[in-house]
C-alpha positions in Angstrom: 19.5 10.5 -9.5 15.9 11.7 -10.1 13.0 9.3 -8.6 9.1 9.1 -8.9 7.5 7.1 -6.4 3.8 6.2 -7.0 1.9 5.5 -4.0 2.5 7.1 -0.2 1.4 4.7 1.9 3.9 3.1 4.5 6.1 0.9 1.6 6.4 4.5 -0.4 7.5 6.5 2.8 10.2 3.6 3.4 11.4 3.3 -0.5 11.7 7.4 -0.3 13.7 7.2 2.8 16.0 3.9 1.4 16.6 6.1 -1.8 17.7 8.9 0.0 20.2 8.0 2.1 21.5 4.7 -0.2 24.7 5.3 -2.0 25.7 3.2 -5.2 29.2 3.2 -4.6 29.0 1.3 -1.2 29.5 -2.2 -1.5 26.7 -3.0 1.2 23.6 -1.0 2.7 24.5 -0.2 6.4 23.2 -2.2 8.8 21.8 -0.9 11.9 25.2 -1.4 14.0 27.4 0.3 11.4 25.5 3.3 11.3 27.5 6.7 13.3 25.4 7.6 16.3 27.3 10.6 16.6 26.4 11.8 13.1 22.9 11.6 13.5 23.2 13.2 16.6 24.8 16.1 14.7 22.4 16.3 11.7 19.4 16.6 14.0 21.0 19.2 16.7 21.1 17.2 19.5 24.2 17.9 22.1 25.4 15.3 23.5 27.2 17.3 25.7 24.3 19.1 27.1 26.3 22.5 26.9 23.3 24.6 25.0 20.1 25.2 26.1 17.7 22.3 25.9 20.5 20.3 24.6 19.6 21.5 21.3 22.5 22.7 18.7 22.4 23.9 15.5 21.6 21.2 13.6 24.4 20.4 10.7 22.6 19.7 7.4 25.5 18.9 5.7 25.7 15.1 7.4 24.4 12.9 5.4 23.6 14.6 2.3 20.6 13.3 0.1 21.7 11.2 -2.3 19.0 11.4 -4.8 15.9 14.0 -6.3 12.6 12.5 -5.3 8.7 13.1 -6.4 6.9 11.2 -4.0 3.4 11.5 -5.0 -0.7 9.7 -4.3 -4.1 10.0 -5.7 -5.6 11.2 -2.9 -5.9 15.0 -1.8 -4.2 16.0 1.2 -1.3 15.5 2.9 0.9 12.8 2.2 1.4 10.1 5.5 -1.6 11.2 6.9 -2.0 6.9 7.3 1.2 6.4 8.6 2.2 5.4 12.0 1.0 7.7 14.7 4.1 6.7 17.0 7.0 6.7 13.9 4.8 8.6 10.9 6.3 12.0 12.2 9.8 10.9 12.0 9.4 9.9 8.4 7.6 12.7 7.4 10.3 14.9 9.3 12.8 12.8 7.6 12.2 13.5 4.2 11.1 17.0 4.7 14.0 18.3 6.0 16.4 16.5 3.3 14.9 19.6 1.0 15.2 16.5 -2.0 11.8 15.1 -1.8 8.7 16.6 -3.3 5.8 15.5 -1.9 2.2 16.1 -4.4 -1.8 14.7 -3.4 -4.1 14.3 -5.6 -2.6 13.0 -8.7 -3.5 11.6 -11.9 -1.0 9.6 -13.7 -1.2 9.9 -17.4 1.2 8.0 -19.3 5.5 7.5 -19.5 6.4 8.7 -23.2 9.5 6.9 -24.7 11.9 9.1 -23.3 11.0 7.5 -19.9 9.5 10.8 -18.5 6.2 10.5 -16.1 3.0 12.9 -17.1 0.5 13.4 -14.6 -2.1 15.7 -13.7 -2.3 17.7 -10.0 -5.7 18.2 -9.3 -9.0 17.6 -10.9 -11.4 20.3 -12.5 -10.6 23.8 -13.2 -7.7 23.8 -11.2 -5.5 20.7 -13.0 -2.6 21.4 -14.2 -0.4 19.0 -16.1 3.2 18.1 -15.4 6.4 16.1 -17.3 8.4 14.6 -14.5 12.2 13.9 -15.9 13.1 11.2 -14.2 15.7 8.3 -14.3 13.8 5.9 -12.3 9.9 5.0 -11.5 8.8 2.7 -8.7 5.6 2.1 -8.1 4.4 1.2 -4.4 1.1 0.9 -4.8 -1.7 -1.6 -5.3 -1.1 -4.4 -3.1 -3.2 -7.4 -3.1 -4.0 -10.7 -1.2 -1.5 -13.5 -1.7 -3.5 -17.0 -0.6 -1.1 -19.1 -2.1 -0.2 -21.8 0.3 -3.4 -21.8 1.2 -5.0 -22.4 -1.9 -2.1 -25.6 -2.7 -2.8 -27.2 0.7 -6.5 -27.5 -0.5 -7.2 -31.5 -1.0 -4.3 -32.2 1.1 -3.6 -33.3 4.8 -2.8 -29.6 5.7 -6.0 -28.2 4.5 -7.0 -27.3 7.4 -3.7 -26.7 9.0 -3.2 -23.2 6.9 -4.9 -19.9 7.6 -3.8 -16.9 5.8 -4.4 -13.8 8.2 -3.0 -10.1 7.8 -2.5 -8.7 4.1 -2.3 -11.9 3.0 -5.7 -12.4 4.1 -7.1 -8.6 3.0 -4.8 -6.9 1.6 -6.2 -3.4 1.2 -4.1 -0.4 3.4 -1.6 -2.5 4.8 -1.9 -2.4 8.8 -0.1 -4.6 11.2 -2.2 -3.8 14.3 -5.2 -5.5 12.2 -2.5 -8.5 11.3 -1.6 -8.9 15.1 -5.1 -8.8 16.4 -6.3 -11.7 14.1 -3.5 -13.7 14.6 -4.1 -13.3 18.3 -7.3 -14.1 17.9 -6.9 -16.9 16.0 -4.1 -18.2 18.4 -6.9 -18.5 21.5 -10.1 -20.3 19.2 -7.6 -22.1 16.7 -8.3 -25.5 19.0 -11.6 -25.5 18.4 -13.2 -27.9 15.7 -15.5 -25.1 14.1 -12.6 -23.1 13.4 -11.2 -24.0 10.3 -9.8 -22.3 7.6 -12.0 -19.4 5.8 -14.1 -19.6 8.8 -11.3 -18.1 11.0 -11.6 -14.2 11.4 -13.0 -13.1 15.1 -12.9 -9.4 15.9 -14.9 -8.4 19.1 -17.7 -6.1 20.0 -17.0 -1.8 20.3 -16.3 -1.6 24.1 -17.4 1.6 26.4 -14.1 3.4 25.3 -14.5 3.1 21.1 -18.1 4.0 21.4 -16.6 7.4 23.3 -13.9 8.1 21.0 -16.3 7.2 17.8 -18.7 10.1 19.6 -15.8 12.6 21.0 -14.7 12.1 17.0 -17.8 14.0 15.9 -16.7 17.1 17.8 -13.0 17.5 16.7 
């Protein structure tokens, strides 16, 4: 019932949200069809009706009850899915806020697990660390991702050697990010029938138009 989650990039903010809201005693996870419009609808305050003002309600927080106790937790100092989405990042962040079950902590060191399973890290660095035992059942790490060139690599010496290109986190892992994914497979999609491109010669990424060069200067002033 008590969860540490290492890592708050986009996979964390999903396993936090999955843990929440899963219950062990169903025989299935919900699918998108079987979930109750009308309770969500009820847990964030929205009236169907339209009878209150702004068709907002009260909003009924004891619809879907958290199911679980979670830490969710990142090396880096400040606030947690500050990388996420900018178009669904808020609703996750809202998401797990408001389920008043999931503690959210930047800038941690992790320590070591003792035998009894608990997590000991460190909040902060310098004068102002302080240590802390998490007692927890359960410790996933989402973190650390790296490229995966697989098929690539086995099609070497073969006739699909140069049939296989690896693009997206496949390709460089680092922060996961699927507009970077998308652009170089559309990239690749309008060159690919050339005879120069080939495979570890087939990244393209344009030159900074008018518009990034103003928001990379407007950026200086916010």
């Amino acid at each position: 019932r008590k969860v540490a989650i290492i890592g708050a990039g986009g996979i964390g903010f999903d396993v936090a949200e999955f843990l929440l809201h899963h219950d062990d005693n169903a025989d299935h996870d919900l699918t998108a069809d079987e979930t109750n419009g009308d309770e969500f609808l009820q847990e964030w305050g929205v009236d169907r009706q339209n009878e209150t003002r702004g068709g907002l309600a009260e909003p009924d927080d004891s619809v879907n009850r958290p199911k679980r106790e979670i830490v969710l937790m990142q090396r880096k100092a400040g606030k947690l899915g500050a990388g996420l989405g900018k178009t669904t990042g808020w609703i996750h962040r809202a998401t797990l806020a408001k389920s008043g079950s999931v503690e959210m902590i930047g800038s941690v060191s992790y320590d070591k697990v003792d035998s009894d399973g608990n997590l000991h890290i460190t909040v902060g660095k310098g004068e102002k660390a302080a240590r802390r035992v998490l007692d927890v059942d359960n410790i996933i790490v989402c973190a650390g991702q790296i490229s995966k060139k697989d098929l690539e690599k086995d099609a070497a010496g073969t006739e699909l050697e140069e049939k296989v290109y690896t693009i997206g986190g496949a390709y460089e892992a680092g922060e996961l990010d699927a507009k970077r994914a998308i652009d170089m497979g559309t990239r690749l999609a309008l060159k690919i029938h050339q005879k120069d491109v080939v495979p570890g010669n087939h990244r393209f990424q344009a030159g900074q138009g008018p518009e990034e060069k103003m928001f990379a200067v407007l950026k200086r002033f916010t």
